[in-house]
Structures are given as structure tokens and as C-alpha cells.
C-alpha positions in Angstrom: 220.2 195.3 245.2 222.2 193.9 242.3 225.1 192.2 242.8 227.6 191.1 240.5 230.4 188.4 241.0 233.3 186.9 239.3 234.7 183.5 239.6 238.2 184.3 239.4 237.8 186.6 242.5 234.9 184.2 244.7 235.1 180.6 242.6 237.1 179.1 246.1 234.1 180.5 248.3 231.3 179.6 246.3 232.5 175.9 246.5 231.5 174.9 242.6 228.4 177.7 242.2 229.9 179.2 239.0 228.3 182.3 237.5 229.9 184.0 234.3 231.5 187.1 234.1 229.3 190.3 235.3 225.8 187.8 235.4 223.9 189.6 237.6 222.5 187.8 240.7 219.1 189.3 242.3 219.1 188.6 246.1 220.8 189.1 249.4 224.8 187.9 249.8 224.0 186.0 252.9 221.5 183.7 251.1 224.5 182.9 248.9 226.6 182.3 252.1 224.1 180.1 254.0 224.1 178.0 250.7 227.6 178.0 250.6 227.8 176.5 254.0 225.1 173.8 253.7 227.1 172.6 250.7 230.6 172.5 253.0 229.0 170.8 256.0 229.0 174.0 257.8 225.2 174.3 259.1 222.7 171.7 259.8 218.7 171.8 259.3 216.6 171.1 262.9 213.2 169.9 261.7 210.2 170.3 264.4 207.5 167.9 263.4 204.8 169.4 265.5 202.6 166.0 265.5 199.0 167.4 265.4 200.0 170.9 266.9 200.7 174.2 265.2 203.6 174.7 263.0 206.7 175.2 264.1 209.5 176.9 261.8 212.6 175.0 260.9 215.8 175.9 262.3 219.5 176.0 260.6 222.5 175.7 262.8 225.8 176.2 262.6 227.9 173.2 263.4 228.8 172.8 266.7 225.9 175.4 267.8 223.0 174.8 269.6 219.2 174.9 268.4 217.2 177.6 269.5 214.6 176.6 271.9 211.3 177.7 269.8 207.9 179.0 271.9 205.7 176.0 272.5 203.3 174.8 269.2 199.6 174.9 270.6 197.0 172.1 270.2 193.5 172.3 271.2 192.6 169.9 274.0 195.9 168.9 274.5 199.0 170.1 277.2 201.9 170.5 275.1 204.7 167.6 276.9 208.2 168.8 275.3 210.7 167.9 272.4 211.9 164.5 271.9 215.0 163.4 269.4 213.1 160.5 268.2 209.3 159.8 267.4 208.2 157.4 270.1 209.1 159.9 272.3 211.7 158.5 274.8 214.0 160.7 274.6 213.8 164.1 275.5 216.3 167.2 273.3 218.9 169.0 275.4 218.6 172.2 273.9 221.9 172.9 274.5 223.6 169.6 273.1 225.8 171.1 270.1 224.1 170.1 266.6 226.2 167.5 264.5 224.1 167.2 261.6 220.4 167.3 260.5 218.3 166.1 262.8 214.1 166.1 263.3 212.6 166.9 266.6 209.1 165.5 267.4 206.5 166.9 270.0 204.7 165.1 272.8 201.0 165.8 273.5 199.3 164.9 276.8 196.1 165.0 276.8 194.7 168.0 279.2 192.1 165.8 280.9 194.0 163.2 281.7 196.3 164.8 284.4 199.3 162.9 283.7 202.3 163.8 286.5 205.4 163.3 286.9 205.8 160.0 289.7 209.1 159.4 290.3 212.9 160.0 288.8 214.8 156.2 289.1 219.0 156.4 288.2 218.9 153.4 285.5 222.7 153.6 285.1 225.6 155.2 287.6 228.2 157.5 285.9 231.2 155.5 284.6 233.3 156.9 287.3 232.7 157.2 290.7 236.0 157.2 292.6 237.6 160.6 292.8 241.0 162.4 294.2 240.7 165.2 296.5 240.0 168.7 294.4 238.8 167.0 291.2 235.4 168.0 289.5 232.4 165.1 289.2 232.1 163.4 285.6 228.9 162.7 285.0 229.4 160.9 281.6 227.5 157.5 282.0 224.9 159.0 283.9 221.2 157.7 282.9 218.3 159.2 284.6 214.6 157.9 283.9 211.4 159.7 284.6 208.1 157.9 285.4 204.5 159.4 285.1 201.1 158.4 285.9 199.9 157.5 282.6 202.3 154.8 282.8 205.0 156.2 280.0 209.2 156.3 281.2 211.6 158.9 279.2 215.2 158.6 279.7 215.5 162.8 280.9 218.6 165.0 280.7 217.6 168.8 281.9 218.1 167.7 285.6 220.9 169.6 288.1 223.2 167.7 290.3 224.0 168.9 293.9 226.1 167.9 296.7 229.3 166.7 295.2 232.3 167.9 297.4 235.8 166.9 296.6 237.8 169.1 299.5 237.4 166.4 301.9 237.5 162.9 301.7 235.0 159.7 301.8 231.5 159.0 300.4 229.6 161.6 298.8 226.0 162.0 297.9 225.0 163.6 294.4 221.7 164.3 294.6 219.8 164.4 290.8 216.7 166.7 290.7 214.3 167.0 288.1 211.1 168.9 287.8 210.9 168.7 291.6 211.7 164.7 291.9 215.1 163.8 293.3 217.2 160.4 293.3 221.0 160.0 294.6 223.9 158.0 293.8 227.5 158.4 296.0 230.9 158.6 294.8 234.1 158.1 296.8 236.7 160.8 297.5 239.7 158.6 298.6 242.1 159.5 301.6 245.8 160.0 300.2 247.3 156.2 299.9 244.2 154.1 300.7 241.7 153.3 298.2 237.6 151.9 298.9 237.5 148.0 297.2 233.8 147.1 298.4 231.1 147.0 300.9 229.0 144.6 302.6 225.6 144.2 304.5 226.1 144.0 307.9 222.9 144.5 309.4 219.3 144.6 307.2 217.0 147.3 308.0 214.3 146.2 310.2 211.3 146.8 308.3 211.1 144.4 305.7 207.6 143.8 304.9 205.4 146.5 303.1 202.1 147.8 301.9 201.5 149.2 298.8 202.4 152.9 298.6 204.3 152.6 301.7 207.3 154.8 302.2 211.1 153.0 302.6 212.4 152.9 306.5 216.0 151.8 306.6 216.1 152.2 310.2 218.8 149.4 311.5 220.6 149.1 307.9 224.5 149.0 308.8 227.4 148.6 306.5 230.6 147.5 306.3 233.7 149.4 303.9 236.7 147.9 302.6 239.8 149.6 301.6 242.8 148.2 299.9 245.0 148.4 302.7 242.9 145.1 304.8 241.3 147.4 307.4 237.1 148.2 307.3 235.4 150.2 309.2 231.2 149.8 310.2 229.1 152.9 309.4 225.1 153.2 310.0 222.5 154.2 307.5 221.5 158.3 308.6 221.4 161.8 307.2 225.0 162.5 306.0 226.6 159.2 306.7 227.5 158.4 302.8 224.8 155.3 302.2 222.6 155.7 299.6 220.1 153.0 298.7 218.1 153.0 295.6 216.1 150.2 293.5 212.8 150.6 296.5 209.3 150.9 294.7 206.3 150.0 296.7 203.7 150.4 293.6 203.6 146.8 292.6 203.7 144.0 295.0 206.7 141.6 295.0 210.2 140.8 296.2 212.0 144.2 295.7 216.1 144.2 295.2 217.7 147.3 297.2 221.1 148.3 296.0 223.0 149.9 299.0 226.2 152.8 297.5 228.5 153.9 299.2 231.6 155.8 297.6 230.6 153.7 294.0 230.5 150.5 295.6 227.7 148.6 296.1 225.6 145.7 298.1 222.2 144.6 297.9 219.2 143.4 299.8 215.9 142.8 299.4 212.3 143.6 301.0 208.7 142.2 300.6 205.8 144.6 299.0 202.9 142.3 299.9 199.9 143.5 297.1 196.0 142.8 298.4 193.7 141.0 295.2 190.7 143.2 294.4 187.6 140.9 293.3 185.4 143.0 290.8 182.4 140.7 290.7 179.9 140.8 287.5 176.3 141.0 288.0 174.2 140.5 285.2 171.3 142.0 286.2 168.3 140.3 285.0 170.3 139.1 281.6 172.0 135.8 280.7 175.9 135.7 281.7 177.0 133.5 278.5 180.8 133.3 278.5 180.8 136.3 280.9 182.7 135.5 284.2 181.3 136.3 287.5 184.1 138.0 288.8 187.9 139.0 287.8 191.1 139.6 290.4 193.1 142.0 289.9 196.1 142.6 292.4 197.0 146.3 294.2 198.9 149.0 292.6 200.2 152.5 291.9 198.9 154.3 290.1 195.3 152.2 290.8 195.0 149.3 288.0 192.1 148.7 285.7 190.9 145.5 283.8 192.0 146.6 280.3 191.9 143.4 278.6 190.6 141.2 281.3 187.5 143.1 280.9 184.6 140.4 280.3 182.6 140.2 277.1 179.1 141.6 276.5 176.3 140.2 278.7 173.3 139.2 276.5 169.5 139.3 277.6 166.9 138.5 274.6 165.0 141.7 273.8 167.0 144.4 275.5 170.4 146.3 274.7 173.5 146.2 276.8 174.6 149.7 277.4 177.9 149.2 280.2 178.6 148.4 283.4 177.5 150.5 286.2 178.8 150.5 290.7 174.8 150.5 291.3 172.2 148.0 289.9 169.5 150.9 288.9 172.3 152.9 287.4 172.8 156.1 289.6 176.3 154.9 290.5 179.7 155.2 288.5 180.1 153.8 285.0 182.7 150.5 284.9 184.5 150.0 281.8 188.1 148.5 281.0 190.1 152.1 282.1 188.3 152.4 285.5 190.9 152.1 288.3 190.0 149.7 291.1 191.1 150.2 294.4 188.6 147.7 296.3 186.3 144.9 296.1 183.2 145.7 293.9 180.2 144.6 292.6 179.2 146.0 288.9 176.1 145.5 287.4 174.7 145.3 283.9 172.7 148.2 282.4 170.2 147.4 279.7 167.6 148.9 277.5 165.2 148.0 275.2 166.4 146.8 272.2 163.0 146.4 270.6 159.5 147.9 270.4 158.0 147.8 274.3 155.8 144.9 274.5 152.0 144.7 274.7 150.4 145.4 278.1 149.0 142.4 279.9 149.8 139.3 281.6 152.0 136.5 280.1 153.0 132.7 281.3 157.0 133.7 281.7 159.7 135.1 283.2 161.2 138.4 281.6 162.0 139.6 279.5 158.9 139.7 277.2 159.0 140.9 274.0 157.2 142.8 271.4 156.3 139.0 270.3 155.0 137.5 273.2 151.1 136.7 273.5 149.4 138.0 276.8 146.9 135.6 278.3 143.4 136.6 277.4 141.9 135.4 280.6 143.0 138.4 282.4 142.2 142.1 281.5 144.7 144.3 280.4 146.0 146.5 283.8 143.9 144.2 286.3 146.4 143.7 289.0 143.9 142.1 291.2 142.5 140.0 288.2 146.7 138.9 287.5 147.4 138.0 291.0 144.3 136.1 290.9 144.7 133.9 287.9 148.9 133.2 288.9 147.1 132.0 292.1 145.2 129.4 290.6 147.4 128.6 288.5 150.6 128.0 290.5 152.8 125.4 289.7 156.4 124.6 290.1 158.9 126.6 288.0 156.0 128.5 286.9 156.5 132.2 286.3 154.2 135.1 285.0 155.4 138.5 284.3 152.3 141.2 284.4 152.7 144.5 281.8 151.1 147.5 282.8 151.1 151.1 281.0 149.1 153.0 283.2 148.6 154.0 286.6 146.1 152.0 288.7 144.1 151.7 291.7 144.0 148.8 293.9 142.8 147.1 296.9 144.2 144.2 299.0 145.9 140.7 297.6 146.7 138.3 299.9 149.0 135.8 298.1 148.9 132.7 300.3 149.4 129.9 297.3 152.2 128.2 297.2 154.6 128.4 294.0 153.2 131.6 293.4 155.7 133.8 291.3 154.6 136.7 289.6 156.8 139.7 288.6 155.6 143.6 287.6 157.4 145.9 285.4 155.9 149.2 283.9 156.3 150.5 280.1 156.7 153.5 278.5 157.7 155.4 282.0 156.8 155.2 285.8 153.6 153.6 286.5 151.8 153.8 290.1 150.3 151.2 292.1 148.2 153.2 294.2 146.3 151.5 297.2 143.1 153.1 298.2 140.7 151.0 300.5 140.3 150.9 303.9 144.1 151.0 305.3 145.2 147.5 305.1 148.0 146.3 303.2 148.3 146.1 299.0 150.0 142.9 299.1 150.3 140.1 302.1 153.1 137.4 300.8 152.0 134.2 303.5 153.0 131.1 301.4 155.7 129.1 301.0 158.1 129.3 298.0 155.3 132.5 296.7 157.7 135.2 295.2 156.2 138.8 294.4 158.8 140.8 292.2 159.0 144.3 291.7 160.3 145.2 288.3 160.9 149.1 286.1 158.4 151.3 286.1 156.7 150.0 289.3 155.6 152.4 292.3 153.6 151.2 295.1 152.1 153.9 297.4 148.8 155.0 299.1 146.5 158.1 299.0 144.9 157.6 302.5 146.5 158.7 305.8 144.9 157.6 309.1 145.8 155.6 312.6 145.5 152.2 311.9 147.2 149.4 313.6 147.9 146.6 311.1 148.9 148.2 307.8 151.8 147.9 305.8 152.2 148.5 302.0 153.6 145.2 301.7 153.5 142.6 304.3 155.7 139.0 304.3 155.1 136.5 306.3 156.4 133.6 304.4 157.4 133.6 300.9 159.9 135.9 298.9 159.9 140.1 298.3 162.3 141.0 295.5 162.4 144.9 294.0 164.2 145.2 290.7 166.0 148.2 289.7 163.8 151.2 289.0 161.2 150.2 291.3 160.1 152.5 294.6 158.4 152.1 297.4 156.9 155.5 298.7 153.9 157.3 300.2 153.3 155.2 303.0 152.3 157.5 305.8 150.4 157.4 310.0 149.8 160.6 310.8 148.7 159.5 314.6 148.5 156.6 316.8 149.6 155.8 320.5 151.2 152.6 319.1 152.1 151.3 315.8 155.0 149.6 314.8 154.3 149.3 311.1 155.9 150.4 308.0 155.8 150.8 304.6 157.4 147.6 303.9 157.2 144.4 307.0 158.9 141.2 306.5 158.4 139.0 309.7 159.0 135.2 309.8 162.0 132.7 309.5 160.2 131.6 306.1 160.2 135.3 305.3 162.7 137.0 303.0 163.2 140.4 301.3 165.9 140.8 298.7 166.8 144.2 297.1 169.0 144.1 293.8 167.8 147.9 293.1 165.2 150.1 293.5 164.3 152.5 296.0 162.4 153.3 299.4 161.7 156.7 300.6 159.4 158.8 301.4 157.5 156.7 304.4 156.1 158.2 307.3 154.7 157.0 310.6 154.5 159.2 313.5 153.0 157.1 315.4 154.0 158.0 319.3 155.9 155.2 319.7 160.0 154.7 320.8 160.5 153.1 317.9 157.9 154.1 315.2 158.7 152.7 311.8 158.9 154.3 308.5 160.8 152.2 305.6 161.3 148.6 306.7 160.6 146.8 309.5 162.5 143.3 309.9 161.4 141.2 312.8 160.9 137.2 313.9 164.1 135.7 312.2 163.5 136.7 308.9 166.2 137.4 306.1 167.2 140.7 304.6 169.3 140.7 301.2 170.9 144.0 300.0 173.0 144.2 297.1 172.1 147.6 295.7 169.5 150.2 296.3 168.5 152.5 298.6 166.3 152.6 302.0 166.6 156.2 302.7 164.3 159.4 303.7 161.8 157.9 305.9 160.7 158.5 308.5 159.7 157.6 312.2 158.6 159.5 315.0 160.4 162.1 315.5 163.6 161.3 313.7 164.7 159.5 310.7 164.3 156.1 310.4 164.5 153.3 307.5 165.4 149.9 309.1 164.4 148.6 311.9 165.6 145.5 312.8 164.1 143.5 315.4 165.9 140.9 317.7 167.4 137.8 315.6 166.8 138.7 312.2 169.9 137.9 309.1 170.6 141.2 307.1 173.3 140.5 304.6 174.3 143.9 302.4 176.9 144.0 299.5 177.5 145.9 296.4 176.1 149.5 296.7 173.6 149.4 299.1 172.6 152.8 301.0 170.8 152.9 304.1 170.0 156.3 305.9 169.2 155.4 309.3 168.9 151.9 310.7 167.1 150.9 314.5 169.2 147.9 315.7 166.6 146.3 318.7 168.0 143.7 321.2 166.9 141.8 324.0 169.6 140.2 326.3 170.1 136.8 324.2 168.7 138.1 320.9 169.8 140.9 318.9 170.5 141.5 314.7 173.8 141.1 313.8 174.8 143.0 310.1 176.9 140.8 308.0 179.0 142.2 305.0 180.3 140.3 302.0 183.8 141.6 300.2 181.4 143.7 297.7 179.9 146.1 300.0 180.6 149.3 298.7 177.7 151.8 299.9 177.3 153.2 303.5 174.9 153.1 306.7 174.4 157.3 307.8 173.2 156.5 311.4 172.8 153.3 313.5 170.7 153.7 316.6 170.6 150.9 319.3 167.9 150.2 321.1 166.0 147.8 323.6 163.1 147.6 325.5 164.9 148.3 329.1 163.7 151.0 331.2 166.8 152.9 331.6 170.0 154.6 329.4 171.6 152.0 331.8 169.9 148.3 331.0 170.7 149.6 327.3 173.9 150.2 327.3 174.6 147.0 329.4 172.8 144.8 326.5 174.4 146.7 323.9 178.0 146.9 325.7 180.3 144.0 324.1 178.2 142.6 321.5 179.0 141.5 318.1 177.4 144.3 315.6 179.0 143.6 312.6 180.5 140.4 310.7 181.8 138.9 307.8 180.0 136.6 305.2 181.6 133.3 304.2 184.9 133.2 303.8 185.4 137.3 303.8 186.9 139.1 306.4 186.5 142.6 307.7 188.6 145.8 307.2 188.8 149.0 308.7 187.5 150.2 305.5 184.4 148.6 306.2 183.9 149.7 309.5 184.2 153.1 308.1 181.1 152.8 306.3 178.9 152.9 309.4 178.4 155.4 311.4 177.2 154.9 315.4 174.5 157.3 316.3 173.0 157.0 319.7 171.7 154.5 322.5 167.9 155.0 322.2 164.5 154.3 324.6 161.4 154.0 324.3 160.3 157.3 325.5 163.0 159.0 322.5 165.5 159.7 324.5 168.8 159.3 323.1 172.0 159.4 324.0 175.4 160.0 321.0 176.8 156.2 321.2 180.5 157.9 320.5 180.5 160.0 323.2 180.8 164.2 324.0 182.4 166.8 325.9 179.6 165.7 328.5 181.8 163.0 329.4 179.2 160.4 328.3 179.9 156.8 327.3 182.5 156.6 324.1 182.2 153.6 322.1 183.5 152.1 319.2 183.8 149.3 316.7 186.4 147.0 317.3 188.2 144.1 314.5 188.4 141.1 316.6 187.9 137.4 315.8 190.1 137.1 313.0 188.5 140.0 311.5 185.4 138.0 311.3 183.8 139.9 313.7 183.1 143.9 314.7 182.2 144.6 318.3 180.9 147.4 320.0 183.3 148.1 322.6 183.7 150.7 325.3 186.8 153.2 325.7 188.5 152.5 329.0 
């Protein structure tokens, strides 16, 4: 539609856009108008800068108007988190604030994995007045509310309600804030007619004044005192409806915490104690070299859970082989660890590598691992000869010698008794797992029975058997004295007695006070011996004062006669677990002045399924007695115990020789309830009975 205007009639409204006489003007009159406005200072321009999400049209207001809220931009991956009035997002747009002038409105993203929440709302400044006559309407002007979420971020808020404000009566009133669900308060005073509030005082602290971390405020005692103007107080106690409100209380960081008590505006303080615990998250390197890498790093208790972020050691380095991260078990089945993991305990982490060059050559060769593609095997032993290996590192034992053996296949073997001392030989397999199958007349594959000899079980290594029978002194491995160390990615399996009267063997014995077994990784499962025996052995068997290490791994899935069963632990014998170490089912045996006795360090993070105790009395009775009172569990140097920790075993039953059992924890039968008590400082866990 044409349009035709005229200066003389419009030239006032047009504010300076001149046309001449009769020029014609394609378009709509309210175009004209809008631009007339905008030129006046009549409307303002909102921009929405969308930041990564879909586009958002701009908005023009009138002045004095409020922007339309617009429907929400969309951004793949991400939760759309509101408008904010500037662009590092603090402050969030009141949509109905009237618009002064042109303004830009930014969005916030939170990333939809990341399940950021809201935490808290915290007053960070009281309205400017807070003292009110009777009738008059609450002022809120002054009134700063912040909102804290889980990713850490704080935005000043302003879409909250406030409730509770009542001006027909007099004295302190609570106004509650509420947003998105999350409340804080402040009071105001409505004065009596003549008398006026000046101040308040502490009279009495609450009780409670020391606290955990996430712990929940109890002002239970907290007493006040209010003065007016005319020299008289009066006490009032902290309760529902009496006026107090006390803010400043956060129990997600440790420290000294200052408490504002209000009443009616005014205001006292006092302070409590948030005592934090420090989290050790200890570094194992895992075969490699620690350079400048620590071997552990504090870190002290909070909400949400803290990580290391920047305290997060350097790169371990091993010659030949690839760091790839940090991982809660040494073979790798656990959790990754990296510099964003929250950590809510003590824990052990452990290096993960691969090869970072070409697999070496099979063979033997005079060192330690790792051994590279460059290394030289010996010649004097044939390539996959384990007997031929173990031979040679015999003879040629020395101190601080080491050989590593390479195999790339599967091989057959007899028995090796390594009684030379110095002996240290380690195994690992190449290319993928490779089987170290026993197959003579059942004995044992390897008998460690020298001091200072060390047999190490590297990657790639499985020892098991292909035979089945009743023999009486076989064991896959046996030590006597000397060392047993399995690497990650090593397994122990296939052990199996199909029938005997007697037999106490397993796939893996380690008898002696110069006998030791230490497990950084691997695995042993799969063991059978049902043997018809009390106590018939399937995984380990740990007898005669000798020393068991666990710091990662798993002993789990074997079995005994009858029932599960992957320790057994005979009389006085040291077991020592920490980082992730899983056991299934574990046979504690006692006599009256010997028994085993479990120690933990601060690391232990894995679990025992099932303890069983047993003895060789006669009756449920005689076991019971021995077992009644004793010390089960303890703590290694200079750790002590938590309940935490005593969570991670579970009791099972009493047990005889003839497999009857009886639940250690007690049933509806009414039969004896036990349990672990913290005693000794927390040094110690006892196995005590409910009275």
C-alpha cells in the first residue's frame, strides 16, 4: 500500500525524516513509527547472544516495558541454564525488570552429563531496612541472594518469593527466601509502639560445636539476649517461631565457621568447628620408574567430593612402554584416576602401561624388565625352555642379579625346584596370554626353598595343570623359603583334586617364616580340591608364620570341599592387604595361643565376601570359645581403623572339621551374634559377642 506524506502536516512526528511533497513511501506506517521512536529514545533493542545454541530473535522494547521471555535456544549435548545480563554469567535477567536502554542477554549451557544442581541459596547482603512499624509492607531493596551449585559456579539470583513477613503484630519476624526449592531467612523487627530493638547478645552458645563434614547445624542450647532503647532486655531461646535466625553455617569445607545470629535486624555472632579428615591418594608406579612423581598427595574432605586438579603428579616413565593413566586396580579392571576424579577416601592408584615399541624377541635375558625390542637374549638357553631358564638362573645366581624369561607360546612343563640362593627370575608373555601348563606326575611346577630366591609372575603368564587325581603333596606353586610375586595380568588357575580322604593343598602354598607371597595384580581362580576334608583348600593356603602381601588382585572362585574357599590362613601367619585387593572367601584357623590376625593399611580399598573361623576343636563350643574375644583385624603402622573398614568384611560362620557351620552373626534361631568391635585406639578389631 502506498502512502504518501507531507512535512508540513507529519515533519514534528517524523523527528528530522523529511520526505518532499507527495514522494511516495513503499512500506507499512508502523515501520515508520518504530523508527521514529528508536530515534526519540522511545524503545530499546534486547539482544540474545545464544553462545553456541540456536538463534534467538532480537527483541525491541518500549521504554519502561519489560522483555518478553523467549522459548529456550536448543544446543546439542547441553541443558540449557538461563539468561544472564552479563557474559560471565553471574547474573541472572529478571524478566520483568523494566528495560532502560539496549541491553544484550547471554545464555548459560550446562553440560547434560555433568548433573550440575543446585546446593544451597546463602543471603550475601540483608535488605537496607529491617526495622518496621506495625501495618507497613517489607522492603526488600538491598536484598542480595546467592545461589551455589555442584559444579562449583555462584550467581547472584533474583526470581526467588519471600514468605512469612507479618506486620499486624509486633517483634521479630522471619522472611523466609525460596528459590528453586532452596530456602534461606533473615528477620526483621516490628517494634511495639514507644520502644524500639538497639541490639542483641549471645547468652548461651549452642551445645554442639564441633562437626563433621556434611553434618547438619544443631543449635540446640543457643539463647539470646534483646535490647530495647528504653534499658530493659528480655532472654529468648533459639526454637521454631521464636524470632532467631542464624545464618553464615557451611559444613562443606573444614574450618572455624562464623555464625551470625538475627533477630528483628540485629545481630551477634559465634563460631563452630568443621573438623575436615586428609585423604592420602598414594601413587604406585607399577613396574616403571617414579622420576619427579610423588608417592602420594593429601588432599583434605569436602562437599561436593574434591579432586587433585593441579596437584595431580606428572607422568611416570618406564623405558620401552607407554603410560596410558592411572587406574584404582594394578591390572586395570578398576576405575580410571585422573585430575577431575573426586576422592572421598584413602587410595592407592596404580600406573597403566603399554608397549611403546615393537614386543621384544622371545628368550631369556641377564635383566630386570623391561626388555626391549633391543635387548640380546642369552644363547645358552633355547627359546621357550622354561626348565632350560630356571636352570641356567640357577647356576648362575648372584647378588642383584636378575633375568627376565620371554615366551610367545604356550608350553608344557614338569617340576623346578628352585633351591639356589639369589635366584631371581621373572616371566612375562608376548603377543597375548601364554600357558604354563604342568603335566607330570602331580607334583608341583615350581618349589621356591631358598633364601633370598624370588620367582615373579609377569603379563601374559598362566600357570595351570591338565591332570586331576588324589595326591597328597601337590601344589601348583609351593614356598618354602624365598619370595612369590604375580604381576598384573598374570593368573593362577586349573588346579584341581577330584578325591582324597585328606589333603590340605592348594593351588598356591606358602609355608615358612622365610616364606613370602606378594600380590601387586593378577589373578587366582578357578582352583578346586574336594578333597573330604573340614578344611579342603582351593586358592591359597598360608601356614607356619609366613607372610602374605596384597595390594591389588584377586583370590576369588575357588573352591574347597563343599563350599567356597580362597584363603586359608593357618595359625600365626602376617597377611597385610591394601589398595584393591578382593578376596572371595577366606578360612581364618586358630589354636588357643596362635591364630592369623588381618592387618590393613589406610589404602585398602577392595573387600573380603565371607570370613569363616575355624579350629581344630571337637565341638561348635571349643570354637566359639577360641574365637570369642580375639583380635581379627588391625591396623598397619601408624594407620588406624574406621568403620569403613570394618565394612569391607563380612563374618560368615564358625566352622568344623566335619563342615558344619554355624552363621557367625547370628539368626532367628537364637544362635550366637557376633560382631567386630573398634577398640585399642582403633588399632585393633575384635570379634566380640552381643550381650
Amino acid at each position: 500500500m502506498k502512502h504518501y506524506f507531507f512535512k508540513a502536516v507529519f515533519g514534528a512526528l517524523l523527528a528530522g525524516m523529511f520526505f518532499s511533497a507527495c514522494a511516495p513511501f513503499e512500506g507499512d506506517i508502523e515501520t515508520v513509527r518504530k523508527k521514529a521512536r528508536e530515534k526519540q529514545g522511545l524503545t530499546f533493542t534486547v539482544q540474545f547472544v545464544s553462545n553456541g545454541g540456536s538463534a534467538v530473535p532480537n527483541q525491541t522494547v518500549k521504554k519502561g516495558e519489560a522483555v518478553l521471555q523467549p522459548q529456550d535456544p536448543v544446543r546439542q549435548g547441553w541443558n540449557f541454564g538461563g539468561w544472564f545480563s552479563d557474559s560471565d554469567l553471574t547474573q541472572a535477567y529478571n524478566f520483568s525488570a523494566p528495560v532502560t536502554g539496549n541491553i544484550s542477554l547471554y545464555a548459560k549451557w550446562v553440560d547434560s552429563s555433568s548433573q550440575v544442581t543446585l546446593l544451597a541459596i546463602v543471603i550475601t547482603s540483608l535488605p537496607g531496612k529491617t526495622s518496621y512499624s506495625l501495618g507497613e509492607t517489607l522492603d526488600s531493596a538491598g536484598l542480595v541472594v546467592s545461589a551455589y551449585y555442584s559444579d562449583g559456579s555462584e550467581q547472584t539470583v533474583i526470581a526467588y518469593t519471600l514468605s512469612g513477613f507479618d506486620s499486624s503484630t509486633s517483634g521479630s519476624k522471619t522472611v523466609t527466601v525460596t528459590f528453586e526449592g532452596k530456602t534461606a531467612q533473615f528477620s526483621v523487627m516490628v517494634e511495639e509502639e514507644g520502644k524500639t530493638l538497639t541490639g542483641i547478645s549471645i547468652l548461651t552458645e549452642p551445645v554442639k560445636k564441633d562437626y563433621s563434614i556434611g553434618e547438619v547445624l544443631d543449635l540446640s542450647g543457643l539463647k539470646i539476649s534483646v535490647h530495647y532503647d528504653d534499658d530493659t532486655s528480655k532472654e529468648i531461646v533459639m526454637a521454631e517461631g521464636s524470632g532467631i535466625v542464624v545464618s553464615g553455617f557451611d559444613s562443606a569445607t573444614g574450618g572455624i565457621k562464623t555464625l551470625t545470629a538475627s533477630y528483628g535486624g540485629k545481630t551477634a555472632a559465634f563460631t563452630v568447628t568443621v573438623n575436615a579428615l586428609i585423604f592420602t591418594v598414594t601413587f604406585n608406579s607399577n613396574g616403571g620408574t617414579t622420576g619427579s612423581v610423588p608417592s602420594s598427595v593429601q588432599i583434605t574432605e569436602a562437599l561436593p567430593p574434591p579432586a587433585l586438579g593441579i596437584n595431580m603428579p606428572s607422568e611416570p616413565a618406564w623405558p620401552g612402554y607407554a603410560f596410558t593413566g592411572w587406574n584404582t586396580q594394578a591390572d586395570g579392571l578398576g576405575s580410571g584416576f585422573t585430575a577431575s576424579t573426586p576422592v572421598t577416601a584413602n587410595i592407592t592408584v596404580w600406573a597403566q602401561w603399554t608397549t611403546g615399541s615393537p614386543e621384544p624377541n622371545p628368550g631369556l635375558y641377564a635383566k630386570a624388565p623391561p626388555i626391549l625390542l633391543t635387548d640380546t637374549p642369552l644363547t645358552a638357553v633355547e627359546t621357550n625352555n622354561v626348565t632350560d631358564a630356571v636352570n641356567y638362573v640357577k647356576e648362575n645366581s648372584s647378588a642383584g642379579a636378575e633375568y627376565t624369561l620371554v615366551i610367545d607360546k604356550d608350553v608344557s612343563v614338569g617340576t623346578h625346584t628352585i633351591n639356589t640362593a639369589n635366584f631371581n627370575l621373572t616371566i612375562i608373555g608376548i603377543g597375548t596370554e601364554r600357558i604354563i601348563c604342568y603335566t607330570g606326575a602331580r607334583n608341583n611346577i615350581f618349589q621356591i626353598n631358598a633364601s633370598g630366591a624370588k620367582l615373579t609372575l609377569g603379563k601374559n603368564i598362566t600357570i595351570t595343570e591338565n591332570i586331576s587325581g588324589s595326591g597328597t603333596l601337590s601344589n601348583l606353586i609351593n614356598v618354602f623359603d624365598g619370595n612369590l610375586t604375580m604381576l598384573p595380568g598374570s593368573k593362577i588357575t586349573g588346579y584341581s583334586v577330584t578325591s582324597a580322604s585328606s589333603n590340605m593343598n592348594s593351588a598356591v602354598n606358602v609355608s615358612g617364616s622365610n616364606a613370602s607371597f606378594t600380590m601387586e595384580g593378577g589373578e587366582i581362580s578357578g582352583n578346586v580340591n574336594q578333597a573330604q576334608y573340614g578344611a579342603s583348600l582351593g586358592g591359597l593356603r598360608l601356614s607356619s608364620n609366613a607372610t602374605f602381601t596384597m595390594n591389588g588382585g584377586k583370590i576369588k572362585g575357588n573352591t574347597g570341599y563343599n563350599r567356597a574357599l580362597d584363603i586359608y590362613a593357618q595359625q600365626a601367619v602376617t597377611i597385610v592387604l591394601s589398595g584393591n585387593a578382593e578376596i572371595g572367601a577366606c578360612v581364618l584357623y586358630t589354636t588357643s595361643s596362635n591364630k592369623p590376625v588381618i592387618s590393613l593399611t589406610g589404602s585398602f580399598s577392595g573387600t573380603v565376601d565371607t570370613f569363616y573361623l575355624f579350629n581344630n576343636g571337637n565341638t561348635m563350643s571349643t570354637i566359639i570359645s577360641d574365637w570369642r574375644d580375639k583380635e581379627i583385624l588391625k591396623a598397619a603402622g601408624a594407620y588406624t581403623l574406621t568403620q569403613a573398614d570394618i565394612n569391607k568384611f563380612t563374618l560368615g560362620y564358625f566352622l568344623q572339621y566335619n563342615n558344619t557351620q554355624q552363621l557367625i552373626t547370628g539368626n532367628s534361631d537364637g544362635k550366637p551374634n557376633f560382631y567386630l568391635s573398634l577398640e585399642n585406639d582403633d588399632k585393633s578389631a575384635f570379634l566380640r559377642e552381643v550381650p
